[in-house]
N, C-alpha and C positions, 0 to 999 in steps of 0.2 A: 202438187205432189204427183211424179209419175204412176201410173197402172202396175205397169211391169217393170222388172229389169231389162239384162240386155238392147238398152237404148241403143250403143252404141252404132247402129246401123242408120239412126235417126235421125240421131244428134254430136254436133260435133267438140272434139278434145276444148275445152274452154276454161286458162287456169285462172284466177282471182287476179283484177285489175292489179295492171305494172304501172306504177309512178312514172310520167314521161322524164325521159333522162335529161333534158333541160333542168326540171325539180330535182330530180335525185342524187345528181350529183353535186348540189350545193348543201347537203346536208347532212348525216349518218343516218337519218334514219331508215327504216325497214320499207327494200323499193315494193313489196305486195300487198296490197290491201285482204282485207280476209273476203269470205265468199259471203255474199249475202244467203242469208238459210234455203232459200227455194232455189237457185242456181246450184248451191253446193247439194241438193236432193237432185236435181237434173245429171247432173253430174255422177254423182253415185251411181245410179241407176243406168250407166252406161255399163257397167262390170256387168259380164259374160258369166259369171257361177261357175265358171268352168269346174271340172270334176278334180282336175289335178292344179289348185291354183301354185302357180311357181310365185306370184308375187310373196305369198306367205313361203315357201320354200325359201325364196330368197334374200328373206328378211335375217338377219341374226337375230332377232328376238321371236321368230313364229307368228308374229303377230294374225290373228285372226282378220287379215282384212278382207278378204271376201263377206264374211258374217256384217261386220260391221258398216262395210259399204251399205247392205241391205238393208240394215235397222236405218242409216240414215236418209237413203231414198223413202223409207217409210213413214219418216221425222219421227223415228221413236230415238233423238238422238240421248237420252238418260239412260238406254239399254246400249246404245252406239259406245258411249263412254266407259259403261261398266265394263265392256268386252275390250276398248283398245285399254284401261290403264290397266285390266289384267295381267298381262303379257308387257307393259310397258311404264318404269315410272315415270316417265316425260313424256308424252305424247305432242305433247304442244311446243318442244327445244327439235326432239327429231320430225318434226313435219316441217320445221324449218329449216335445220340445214342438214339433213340427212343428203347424201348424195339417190336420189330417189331415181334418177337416168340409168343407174349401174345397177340399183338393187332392186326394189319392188317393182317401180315401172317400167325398168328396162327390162322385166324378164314376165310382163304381161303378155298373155296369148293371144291377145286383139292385134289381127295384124296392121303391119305398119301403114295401112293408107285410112289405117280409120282412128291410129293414136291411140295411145296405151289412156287409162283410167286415171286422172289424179289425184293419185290415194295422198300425197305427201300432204296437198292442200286442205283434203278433205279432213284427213288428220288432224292438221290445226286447227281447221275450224269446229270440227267435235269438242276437241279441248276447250278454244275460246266460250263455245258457246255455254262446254260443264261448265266454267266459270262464273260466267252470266250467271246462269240458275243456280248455283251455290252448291253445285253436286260437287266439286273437289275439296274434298275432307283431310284431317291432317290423318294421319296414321295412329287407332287407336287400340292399343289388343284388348284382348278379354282377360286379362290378366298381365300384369307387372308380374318380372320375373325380380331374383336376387342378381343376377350374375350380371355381369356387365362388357360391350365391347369398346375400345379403342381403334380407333379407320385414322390415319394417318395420309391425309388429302382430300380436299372436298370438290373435287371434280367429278362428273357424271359415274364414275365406278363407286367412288366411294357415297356418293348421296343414295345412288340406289342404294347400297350394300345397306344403309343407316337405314333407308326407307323400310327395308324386309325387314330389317331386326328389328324396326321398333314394332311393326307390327305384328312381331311373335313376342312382343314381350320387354326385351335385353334394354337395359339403359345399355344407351348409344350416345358416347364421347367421341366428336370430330376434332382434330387436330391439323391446323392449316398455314401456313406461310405467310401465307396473304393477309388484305384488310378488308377481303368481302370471300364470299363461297363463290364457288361455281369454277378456280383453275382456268382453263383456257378458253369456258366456257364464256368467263368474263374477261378475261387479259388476253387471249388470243385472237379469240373473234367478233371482228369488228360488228358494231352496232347495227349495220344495213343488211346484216344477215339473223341477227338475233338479239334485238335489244334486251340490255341488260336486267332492265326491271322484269322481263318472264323469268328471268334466273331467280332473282330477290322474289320473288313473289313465292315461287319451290321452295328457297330457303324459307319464309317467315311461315309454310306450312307445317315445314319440319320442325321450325323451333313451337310452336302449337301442339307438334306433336310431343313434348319432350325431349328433343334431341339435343343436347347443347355441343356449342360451337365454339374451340379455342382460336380464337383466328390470331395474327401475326406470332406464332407460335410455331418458333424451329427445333426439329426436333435431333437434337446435337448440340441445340446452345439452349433452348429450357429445358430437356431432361431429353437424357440418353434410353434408347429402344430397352435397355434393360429396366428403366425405369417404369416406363409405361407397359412392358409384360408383367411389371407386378401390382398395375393399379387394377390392369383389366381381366377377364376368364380369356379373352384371347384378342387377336390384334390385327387389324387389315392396313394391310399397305398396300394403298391407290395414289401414288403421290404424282403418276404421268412421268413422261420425261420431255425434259426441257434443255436440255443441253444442243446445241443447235450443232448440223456440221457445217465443218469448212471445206475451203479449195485450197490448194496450193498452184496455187500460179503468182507468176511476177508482180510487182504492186498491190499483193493482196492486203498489204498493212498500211496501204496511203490513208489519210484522213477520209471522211463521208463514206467510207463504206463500211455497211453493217448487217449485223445477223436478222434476218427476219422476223423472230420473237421479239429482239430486243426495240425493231423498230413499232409491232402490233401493240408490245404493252405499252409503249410512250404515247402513242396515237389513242390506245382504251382508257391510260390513266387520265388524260387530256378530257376526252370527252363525258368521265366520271368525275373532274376539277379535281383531281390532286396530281397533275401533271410536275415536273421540276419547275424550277421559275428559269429556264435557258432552255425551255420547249422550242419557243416561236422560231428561236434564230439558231436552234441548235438541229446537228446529222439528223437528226430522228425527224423533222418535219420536213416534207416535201415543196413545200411553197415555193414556186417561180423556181423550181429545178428542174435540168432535165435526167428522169429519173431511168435507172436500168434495172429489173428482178430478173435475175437470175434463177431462173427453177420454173418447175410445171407444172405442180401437185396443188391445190388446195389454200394449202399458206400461199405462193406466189399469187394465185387469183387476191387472196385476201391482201396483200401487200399494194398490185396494184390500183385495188380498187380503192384503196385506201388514199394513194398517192393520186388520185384521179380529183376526190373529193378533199383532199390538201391544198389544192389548187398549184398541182406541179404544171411547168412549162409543157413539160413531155411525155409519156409514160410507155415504158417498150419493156415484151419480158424476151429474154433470151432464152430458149432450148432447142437442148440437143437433136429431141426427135421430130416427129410430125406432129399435128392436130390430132391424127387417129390413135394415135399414141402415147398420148396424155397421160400422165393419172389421177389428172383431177378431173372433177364434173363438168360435163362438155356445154350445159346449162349454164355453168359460173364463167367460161370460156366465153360465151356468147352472150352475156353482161357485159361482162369488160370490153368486150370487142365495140358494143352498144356505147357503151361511155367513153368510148375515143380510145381505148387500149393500142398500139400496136404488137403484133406478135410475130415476132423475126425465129422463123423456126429451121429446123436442121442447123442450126447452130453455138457452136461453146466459147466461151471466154478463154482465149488464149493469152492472155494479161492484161492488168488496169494499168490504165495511164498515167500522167500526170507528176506534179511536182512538189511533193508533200500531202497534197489536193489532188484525189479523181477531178480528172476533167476527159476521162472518156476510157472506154475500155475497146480492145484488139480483139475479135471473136473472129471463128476459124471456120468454115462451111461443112458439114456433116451428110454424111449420104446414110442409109439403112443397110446395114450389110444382112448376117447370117442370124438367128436368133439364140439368145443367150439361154442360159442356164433354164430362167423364168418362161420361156417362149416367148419372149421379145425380141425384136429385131437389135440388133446390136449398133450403137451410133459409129461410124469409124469418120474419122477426120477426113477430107479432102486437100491434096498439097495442094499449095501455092493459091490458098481461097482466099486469105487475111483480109479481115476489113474492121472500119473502125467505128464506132458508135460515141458523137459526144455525151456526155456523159458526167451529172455532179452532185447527185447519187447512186450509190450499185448495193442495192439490197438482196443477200444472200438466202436462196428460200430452196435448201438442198435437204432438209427432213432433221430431224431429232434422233440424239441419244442419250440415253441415263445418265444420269450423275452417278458419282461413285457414291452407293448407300451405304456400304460396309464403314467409308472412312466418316461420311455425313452422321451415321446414326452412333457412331461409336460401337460398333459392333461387328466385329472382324470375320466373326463366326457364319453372318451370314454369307449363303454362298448363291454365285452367280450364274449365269451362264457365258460361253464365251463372248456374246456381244454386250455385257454389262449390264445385262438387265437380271429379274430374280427370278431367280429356280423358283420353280414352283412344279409340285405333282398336277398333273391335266387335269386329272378329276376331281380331286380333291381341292385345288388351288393352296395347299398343304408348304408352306418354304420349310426348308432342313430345322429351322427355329421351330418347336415344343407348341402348340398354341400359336403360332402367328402365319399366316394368310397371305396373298399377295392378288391382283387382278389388274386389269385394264392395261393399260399401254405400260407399264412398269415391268410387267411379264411379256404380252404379247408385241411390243416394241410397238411407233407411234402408228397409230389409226382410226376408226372412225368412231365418235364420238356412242354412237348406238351400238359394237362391238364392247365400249368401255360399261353400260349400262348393262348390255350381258352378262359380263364379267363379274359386275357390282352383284346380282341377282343371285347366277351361281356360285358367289366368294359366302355371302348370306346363309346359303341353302347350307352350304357345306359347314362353315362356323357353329351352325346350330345342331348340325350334327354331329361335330364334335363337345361341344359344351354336354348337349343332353346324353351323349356317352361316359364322359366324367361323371355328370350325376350319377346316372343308375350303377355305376362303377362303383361310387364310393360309397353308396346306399346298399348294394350286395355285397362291400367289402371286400371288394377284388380291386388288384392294383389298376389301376384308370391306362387306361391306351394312348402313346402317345402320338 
């Protein structure tokens, strides 16, 4: 066990052994081993205490990790734990695949030649080890209340939201689509980033905790939103969005090319055996293809890393802009590069090929012009670049959008914003519907899974503040607030 903190002058950045990529790419499972406890204490004890720590600024949950580093350079990791699941109900889903380059670690004060702290690992292995010693409890109040909520989606928004209300009390009814919890948590993202069983294992908490789970339960074809605003005191809708976008370019409806969720959930239902039986030989599997992703965010890493460990012939992602420009983790960037990826950058698909059948797509050379809207550099085409890439799958990983809720829920009344997602009051998380709630990527359109966990906290916070307004309303005999 370290003396003091601020090691880092010491000792150097060291994260928990990588699976060699000969092993890990012939298998899903998860490429990081966890830290042994005396390394993950060396570790910790690199954090500087700094006075203003940005890594907790730059967390969307606050989370306390400066405190917490500390407790666990001191192996008080039962005090370590009490302080991250405070602020956090997953600690051990975001120390996995949180983008930790962009947020905590990338906005560490330790400068660059001595490498930021690896809080992201250190994090999991807190978690792992509460596990061990039996410190993770299901959610238990000091009292059962009468009133009850309704969460409509059991993805990271909505399990927090259930996790806070159960432990103020409120039976908590989840209602899910699926035939497991977890959303994209389990259907989107592949195994080698977050095996499935840490998901199930938060579920079988919850259900400990009383929380029950309606799963393959659509909410439009078992009972319409007006239905369920009258079973429950009020109602969260975390359902995510899943609506994948497209391109319009030439050949985009030839055979073998396909949306990128639709090829992650064929590839997760596969590896949890209830895949279709036209899996092996059917678009969704990569095997002995030469594969193209299309996109640069996140889902495209996950797409080809997926197609890596399918055992495709080829695997190349096409974007528009540079490396520096990315917006996925420049970490998950440099895996796939690791596993054989190729990355053909500053450029776009200018049509797919072929004859009935992708057998290759026509992409265009892109330079950086002026910066957009966002302060990005703006992609502009270069004339006379054209080139062509074989090509016999083209996997589409250009970002998500909502499904139409209004027409899905039967409920016309709810109202939207102009990108399709639901209104909702900031503060409140409050939609135009009496009692009904909204959070996570449904509202704030698609993003990180530890944003959606916010969301879930403060969708919670606020729900119970309007429940316990109604009471006292109708205990003082005043008309209740809607």
């Amino acid at each position: 066990m370290p003396e003091t903190m601020l090691q880092f002058t010491e000792v150097d950045q060291a994260f928990p052994e990588k699976r060699p990529v000969g092993d890990r790419i012939g298998d899903f499972s998860e490429i990081f081993r966890d830290y042994a406890r005396a390394k993950a204490e060396i570790q910790a004890a690199r954090c500087s205490q700094c006075g203003i720590p940005f890594c907790q600024i730059h967390c969307p949950l606050q989370n306390n990790i400066p405190d917490w580093l500390k407790l666990t350079a001191e192996g008080r990791i039962e005090e370590a734990y009490e302080l991250s699941a405070a602020t956090n109900n997953f600690p051990e889903i975001c120390g996995r695949i949180c983008p930790h380059d962009r947020l905590c670690e990338g906005n560490c004060v330790i400068e660059r030649g001595f490498e930021s702290v690896t809080i992201g690992s250190i994090e999991r292995h807190i978690t792992e080890t509460a596990f061990d010693m039996g410190l993770v409890t299901p959610p238990k109040p000091l009292q059962d209340l009468e009133q009850s909520v309704g969460i409509i989606g059991a993805g990271p928004a909505g399990l927090a939201a259930a996790d806070m209300l159960r432990r103020r009390g409120y039976r908590v009814d989840i209602y899910d689509r699926h035939d497991r919890i977890g959303g994209l948590l389990v259907y989107g993202i592949p195994n080698f980033k977050l095996d499935k069983a840490i998901v199930a294992r938060r579920g079988e908490i919850l259900r400990r905790g009383k929380v029950r789970f309606h799963l393959d339960f659509e909410v439009g074809r078992d009972a319409s939103l007006a239905d369920l605003r009258g079973r429950h005191d009020a109602l969260l809708i975390a359902t995510g969005v899943y609506k994948s976008r497209d391109i319009t370019v030439p050949g985009v409806g030839l055979e073998n090319i396909v949306m990128a969720l639709d090829y992650l959930v064929a590839a997760n239902r596969h590896g949890l055996g209830n895949a279709a039986a036209d899996y092996e030989a059917g678009p969704l599997n990569a095997a002995g293809k030469q594969v193209v992703v299309v996109g640069g965010g996140d889902t495209a890493m996950d797409c080809l890393r997926t197609a890596v460990r399918q055992g495709a012939k080829s695997v190349k992602c096409l974007y528009r802009r540079d490396r520096d420009n990315m917006p996925g983790s420049m970490r998950e960037v440099s895996h796939a590069e690791e596993e054989g990826v190729e990355f053909v950058w500053l450029a776009a698909p200018e049509a797919f090929l072929g004859n009935g059948r992708v057998n290759g797509v026509r992409a265009i050379r892109m330079r950086l012009g002026l910066p957009d809207a966002g302060g990005r550099q703006a992609p502009e085409a270069i004339a006379d670049s054209s080139f062509n890439l074989p090509c016999d799958l083209a996997i589409k990983a250009l970002g998500f959008d909502p499904e139409d809720l209004p027409t899905l829920f039967g409920e016309p009344d709810l109202a939207l914003t102009r990108w399709g997602t639901i209104r909702a009051d900031l503060r409140s998380l409050a939609t135009n519907l009496d009692g009904v709630f909204a959070a996570g990527d449904i509202v704030r359109g698609a993003s990180l899974v530890v944003w959606a966990i916010r969301d879930g906290r403060d969708a919670a916070a606020a729900i119970d503040r309007y429940i316990q307004g109604k009471s006292r309303a109708r205990v003082s005999g005043l008309a209740p607030v809607g």
